[in-house]
C-alpha positions in Angstrom: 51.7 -5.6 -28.8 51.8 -8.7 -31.2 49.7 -12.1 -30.3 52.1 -14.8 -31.8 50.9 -16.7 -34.6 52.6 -19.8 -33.7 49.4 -21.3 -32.4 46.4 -21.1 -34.7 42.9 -20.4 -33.6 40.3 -21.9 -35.3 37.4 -19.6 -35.7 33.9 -22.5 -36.1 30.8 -20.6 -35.4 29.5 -17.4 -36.3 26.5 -15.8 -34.7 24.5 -12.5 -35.8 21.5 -10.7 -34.6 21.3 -7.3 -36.3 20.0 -5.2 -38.8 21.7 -6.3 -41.8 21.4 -10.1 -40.7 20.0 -13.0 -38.3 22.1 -15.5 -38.0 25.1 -16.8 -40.3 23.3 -18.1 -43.2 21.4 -14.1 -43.8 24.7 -12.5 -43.3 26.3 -14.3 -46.2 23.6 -12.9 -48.5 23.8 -9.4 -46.6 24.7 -6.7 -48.5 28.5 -5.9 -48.5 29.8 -4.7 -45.4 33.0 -4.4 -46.4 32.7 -1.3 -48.9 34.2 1.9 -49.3 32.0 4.7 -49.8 31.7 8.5 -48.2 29.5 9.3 -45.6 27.5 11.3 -45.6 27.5 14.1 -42.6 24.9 16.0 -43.4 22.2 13.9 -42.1 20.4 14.3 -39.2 21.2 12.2 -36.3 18.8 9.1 -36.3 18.4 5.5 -34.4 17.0 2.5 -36.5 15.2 0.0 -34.4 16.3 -3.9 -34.6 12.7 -4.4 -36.1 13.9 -7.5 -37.7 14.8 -9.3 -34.0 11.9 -11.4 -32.6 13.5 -12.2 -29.3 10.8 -14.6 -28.6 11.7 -16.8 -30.9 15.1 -17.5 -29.3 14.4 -16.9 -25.4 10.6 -18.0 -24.9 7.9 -15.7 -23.7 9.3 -15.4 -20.5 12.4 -14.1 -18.6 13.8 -11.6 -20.9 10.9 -8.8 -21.0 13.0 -6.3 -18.5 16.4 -7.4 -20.0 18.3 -4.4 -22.0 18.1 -4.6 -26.0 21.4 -5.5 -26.4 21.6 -8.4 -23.5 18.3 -9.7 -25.2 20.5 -9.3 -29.0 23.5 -10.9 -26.9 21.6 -14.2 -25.6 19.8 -14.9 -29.3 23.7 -14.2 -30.8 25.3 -17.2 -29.1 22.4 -19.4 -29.3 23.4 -18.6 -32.7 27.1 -18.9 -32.5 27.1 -22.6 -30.3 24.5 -24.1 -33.0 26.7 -23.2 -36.1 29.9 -24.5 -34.3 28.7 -27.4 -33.8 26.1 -28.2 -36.5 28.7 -30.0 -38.2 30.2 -31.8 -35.3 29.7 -34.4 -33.3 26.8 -33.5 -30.2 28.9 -36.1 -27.6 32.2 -34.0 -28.6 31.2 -30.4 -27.5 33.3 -28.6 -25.0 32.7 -28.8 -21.7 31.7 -25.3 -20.2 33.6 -25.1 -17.0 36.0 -24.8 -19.6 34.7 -22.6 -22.1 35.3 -18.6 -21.8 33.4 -15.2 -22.5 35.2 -12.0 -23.9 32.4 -9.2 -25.0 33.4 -6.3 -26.8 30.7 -3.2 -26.3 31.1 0.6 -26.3 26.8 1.4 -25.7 25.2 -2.3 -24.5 24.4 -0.5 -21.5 24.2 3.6 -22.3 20.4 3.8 -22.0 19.9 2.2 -18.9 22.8 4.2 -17.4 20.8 7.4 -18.9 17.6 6.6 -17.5 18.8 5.7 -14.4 21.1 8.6 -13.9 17.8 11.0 -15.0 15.5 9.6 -12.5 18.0 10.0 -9.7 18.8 13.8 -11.0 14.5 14.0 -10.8 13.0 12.2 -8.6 15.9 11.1 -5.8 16.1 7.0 -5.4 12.6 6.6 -5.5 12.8 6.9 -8.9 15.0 4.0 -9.7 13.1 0.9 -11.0 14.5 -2.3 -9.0 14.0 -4.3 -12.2 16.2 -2.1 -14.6 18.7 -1.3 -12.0 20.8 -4.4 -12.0 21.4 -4.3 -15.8 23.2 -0.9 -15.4 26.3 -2.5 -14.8 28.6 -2.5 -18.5 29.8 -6.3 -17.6 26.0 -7.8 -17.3 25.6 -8.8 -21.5 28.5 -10.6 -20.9 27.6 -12.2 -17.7 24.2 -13.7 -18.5 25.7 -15.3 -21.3 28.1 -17.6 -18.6 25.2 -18.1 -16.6 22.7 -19.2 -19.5 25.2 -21.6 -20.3 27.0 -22.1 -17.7 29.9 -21.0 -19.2 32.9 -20.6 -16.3 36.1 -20.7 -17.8 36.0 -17.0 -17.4 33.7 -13.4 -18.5 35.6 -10.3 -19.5 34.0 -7.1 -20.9 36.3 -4.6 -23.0 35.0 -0.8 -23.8 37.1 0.6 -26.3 35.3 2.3 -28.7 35.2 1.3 -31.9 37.7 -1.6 -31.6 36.9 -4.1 -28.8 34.9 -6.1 -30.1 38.4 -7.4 -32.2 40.5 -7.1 -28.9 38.1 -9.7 -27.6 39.1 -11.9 -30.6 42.9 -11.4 -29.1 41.9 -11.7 -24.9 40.5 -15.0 -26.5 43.5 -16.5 -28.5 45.8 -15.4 -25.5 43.3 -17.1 -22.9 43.3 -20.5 -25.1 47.3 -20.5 -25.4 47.4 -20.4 -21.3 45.6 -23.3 -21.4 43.2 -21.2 -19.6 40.2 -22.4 -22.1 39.3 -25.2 -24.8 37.4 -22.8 -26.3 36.4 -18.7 -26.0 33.4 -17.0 -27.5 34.0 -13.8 -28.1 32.9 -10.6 -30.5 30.6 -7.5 -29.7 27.2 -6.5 -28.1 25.7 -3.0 -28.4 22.9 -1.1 -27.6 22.0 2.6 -28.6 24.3 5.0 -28.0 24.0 8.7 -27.3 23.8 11.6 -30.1 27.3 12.4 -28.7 28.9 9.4 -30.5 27.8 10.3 -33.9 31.8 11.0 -34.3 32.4 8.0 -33.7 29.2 6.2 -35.5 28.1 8.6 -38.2 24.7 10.0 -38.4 22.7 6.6 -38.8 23.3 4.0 -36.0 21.6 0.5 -34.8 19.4 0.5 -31.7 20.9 -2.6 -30.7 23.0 -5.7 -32.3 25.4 -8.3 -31.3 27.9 -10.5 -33.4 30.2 -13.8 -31.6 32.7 -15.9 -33.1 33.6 -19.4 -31.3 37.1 -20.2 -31.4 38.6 -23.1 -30.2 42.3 -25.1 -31.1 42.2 -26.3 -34.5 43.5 -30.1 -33.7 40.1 -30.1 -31.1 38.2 -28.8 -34.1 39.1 -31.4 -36.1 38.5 -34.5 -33.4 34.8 -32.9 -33.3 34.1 -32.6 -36.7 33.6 -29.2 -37.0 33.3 -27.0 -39.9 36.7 -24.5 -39.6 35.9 -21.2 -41.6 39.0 -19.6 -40.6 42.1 -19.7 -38.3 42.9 -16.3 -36.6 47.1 -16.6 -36.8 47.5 -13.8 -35.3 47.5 -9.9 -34.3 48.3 -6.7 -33.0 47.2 -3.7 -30.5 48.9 -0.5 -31.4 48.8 3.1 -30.7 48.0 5.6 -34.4 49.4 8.8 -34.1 47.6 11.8 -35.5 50.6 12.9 -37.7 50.2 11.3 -41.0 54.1 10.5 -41.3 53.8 8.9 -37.9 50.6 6.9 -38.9 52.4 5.6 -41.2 55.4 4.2 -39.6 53.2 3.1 -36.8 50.1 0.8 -39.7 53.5 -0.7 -41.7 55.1 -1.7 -38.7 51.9 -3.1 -37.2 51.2 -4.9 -40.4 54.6 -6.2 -41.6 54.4 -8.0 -38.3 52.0 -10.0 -39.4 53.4 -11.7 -42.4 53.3 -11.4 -46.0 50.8 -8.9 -47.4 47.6 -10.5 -47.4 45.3 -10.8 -50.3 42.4 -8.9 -48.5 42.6 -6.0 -46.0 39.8 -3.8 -44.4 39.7 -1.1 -42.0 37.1 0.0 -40.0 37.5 4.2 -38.9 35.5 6.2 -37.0 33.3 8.7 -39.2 35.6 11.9 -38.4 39.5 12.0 -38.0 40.3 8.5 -39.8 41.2 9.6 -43.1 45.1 10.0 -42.5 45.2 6.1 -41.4 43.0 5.2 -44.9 46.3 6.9 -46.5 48.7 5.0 -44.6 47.0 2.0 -45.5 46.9 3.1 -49.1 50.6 4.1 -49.2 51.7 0.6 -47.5 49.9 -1.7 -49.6 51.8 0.4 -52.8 55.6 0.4 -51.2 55.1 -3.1 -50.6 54.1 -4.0 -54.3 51.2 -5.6 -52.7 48.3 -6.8 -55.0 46.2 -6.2 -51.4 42.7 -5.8 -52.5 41.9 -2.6 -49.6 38.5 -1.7 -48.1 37.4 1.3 -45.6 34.6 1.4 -43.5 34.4 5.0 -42.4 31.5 4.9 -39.5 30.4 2.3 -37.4 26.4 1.8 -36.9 26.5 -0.7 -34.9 29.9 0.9 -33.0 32.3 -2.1 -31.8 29.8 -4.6 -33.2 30.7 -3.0 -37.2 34.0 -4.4 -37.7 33.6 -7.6 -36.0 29.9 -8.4 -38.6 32.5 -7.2 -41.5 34.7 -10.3 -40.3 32.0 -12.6 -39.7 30.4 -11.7 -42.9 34.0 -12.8 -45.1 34.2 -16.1 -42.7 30.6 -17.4 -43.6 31.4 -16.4 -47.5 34.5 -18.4 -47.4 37.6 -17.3 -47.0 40.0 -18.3 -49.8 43.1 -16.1 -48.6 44.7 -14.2 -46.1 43.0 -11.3 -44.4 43.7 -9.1 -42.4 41.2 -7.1 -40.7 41.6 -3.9 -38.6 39.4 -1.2 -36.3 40.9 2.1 -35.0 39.1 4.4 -32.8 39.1 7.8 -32.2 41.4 8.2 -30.1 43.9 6.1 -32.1 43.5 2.5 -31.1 44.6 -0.1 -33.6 43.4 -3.8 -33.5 45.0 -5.9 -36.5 43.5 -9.9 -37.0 44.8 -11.5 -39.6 43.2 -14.6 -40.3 43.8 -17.3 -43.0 42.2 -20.1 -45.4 41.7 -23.2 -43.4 44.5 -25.8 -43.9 42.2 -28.5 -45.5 41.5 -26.0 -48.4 45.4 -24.6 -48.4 
């Protein structure tokens, strides 16, 4: 599936709270996140706190005690994301948020309540179920205090596939805006810790918790607020990676010739084990297309569907100065292509 590029999306707030960075201005001066390098499989299994997130500094001293990690990550995040879209705008101009919409990514934001939950059941019978956790077991909830902290009501969808929806929710978002079913759509990932079972998936080392939100909104409405555009998202694609490397192949050029031209930047994010035939494919298209495509792989993801969407938001807040495309496939095979572009005003 391809999302037409014949309405760009302007991408005008970023919106961090992780481990490499809080907040857009930290992320720029992260480390790169975009690198290639092995991993490293030998090492033990391990969980590294969010020791960096104060969530009292974002949400008060009240109210957020018995929320999940990752809901409490989720509401700093678009605090976050709605002050840097419109820092540079006009405060009279902001959208209205009956008509602003909510599309989460998340593979974990809600794994260890589920856990705990299902272990006190298994124990102790439904006495054992705390009625303060229980409502947050539900994989939608991150999402869904979000539109009721802000009153956000254009809509709230939550997408689960591993690796790549936080990027899907990028795409739910740009469809949702061109059916006039939203001014303007946060979307990007929340996560929380995931179980030793994923390490597949994650690699050895993972994030306790994290969450990462882009604001997009129609470039002309950008530009009546005064909003700073870091990027318009032109377009993308949702495609199936087969395991056969020949088949990979056909499958990644066709996905990204749709898109355009070769851009000057592309990344992929894979999972830590059964990636490394789609790295080729990559490899092999950007040299049959003569391509001066600078490539980068991301083999793990510590902060699961989070990872590729911080990569993303770490190039926006850097400046992008040509095309990118950007790309997560999971392990079962799930492609998500963006490809996003220079803002007009510095074309």
């Amino acid at each position: 599936m391809n999302v037409s590029t014949a309405a760009p999306v302007a991408i005008t707030g970023v919106g961090a709270i992780s481990r490499p960075a809080i907040g857009a201005r930290e992320l720029a001066r992260a480390a790169d996140l975009w690198r290639t390098e092995p991993t490293d499989d030998e090492r033990p299994w391990s969980i590294a706190e969010l020791d960096n997130f104060a969530p009292a500094e974002f949400l008060g001293k009240r109210g957020w005690r018995f929320l999940p990690e990752a809901t409490r990550a989720a509401l700093a995040a678009v605090q976050l994301t709605l002050a840097h879209a419109n820092e540079a705008a006009d405060g009279a101009t902001e959208h209205a948020p009956e008509r602003v919409g909510v599309a989460l990514g998340t593979n974990f934001a809600v794994d260890a309540v589920v856990d705990r939950i299902d272990r006190a059941l298994l124990a102790e019978g439904i006495a054992g179920i705390s009625p303060v956790e229980c409502p947050n077991f539900s994989v939608n909830v991150p999402a869904g205090r979000l539109g009721i902290a802000h009153g956000l009501r254009a809509f709230n969808i939550t997408l689960v596939n591993l690796l790549t929806a936080g990027l899907e929710s990028a795409l739910v978002g740009a469809r949702a805006m061109a059916a006039d079913r939203a001014d303007a759509v946060l979307v990007g990932a929340v996560e929380g810790r995931p179980p030793a079972a994923a390490r597949t998936v994650t690699g050895p080392g993972v994030d306790a918790a994290g969450a990462c939100l882009l604001h997009l909104e129609r470039p002309e409405r950008a530009a009546e607020r005064g909003a700073t555009v870091h990027a318009l998202l032109t377009g993308g694609s949702r495609r199936t990676v087969p395991g056969n490397p020949a088949a990979a192949q056909r499958v990644l050029a066709a996905a990204l010739d749709a898109l355009g031209s070769p851009p000057g930047v592309l990344h992929l994010s894979l999972p830590a084990e059964g990636g490394a035939h789609v790295a080729q494919a990559a490899e092999d298209w950007a040299k049959t297309r003569g391509a001066a495509t600078a490539l980068t792989v991301t083999t793990g993801a510590p902060q699961a569907s989070a990872t590729p969407v911080l990569g993303l938001a770490q190039h926006l807040v850097r400046g992008v100065r040509e095309s990118a495309v950007v790309g997560a496939v999971g392990p079962r095979g799930n492609l998500t292509l963006l490809r996003v572009e220079p803002p007009r005003s510095r074309a």
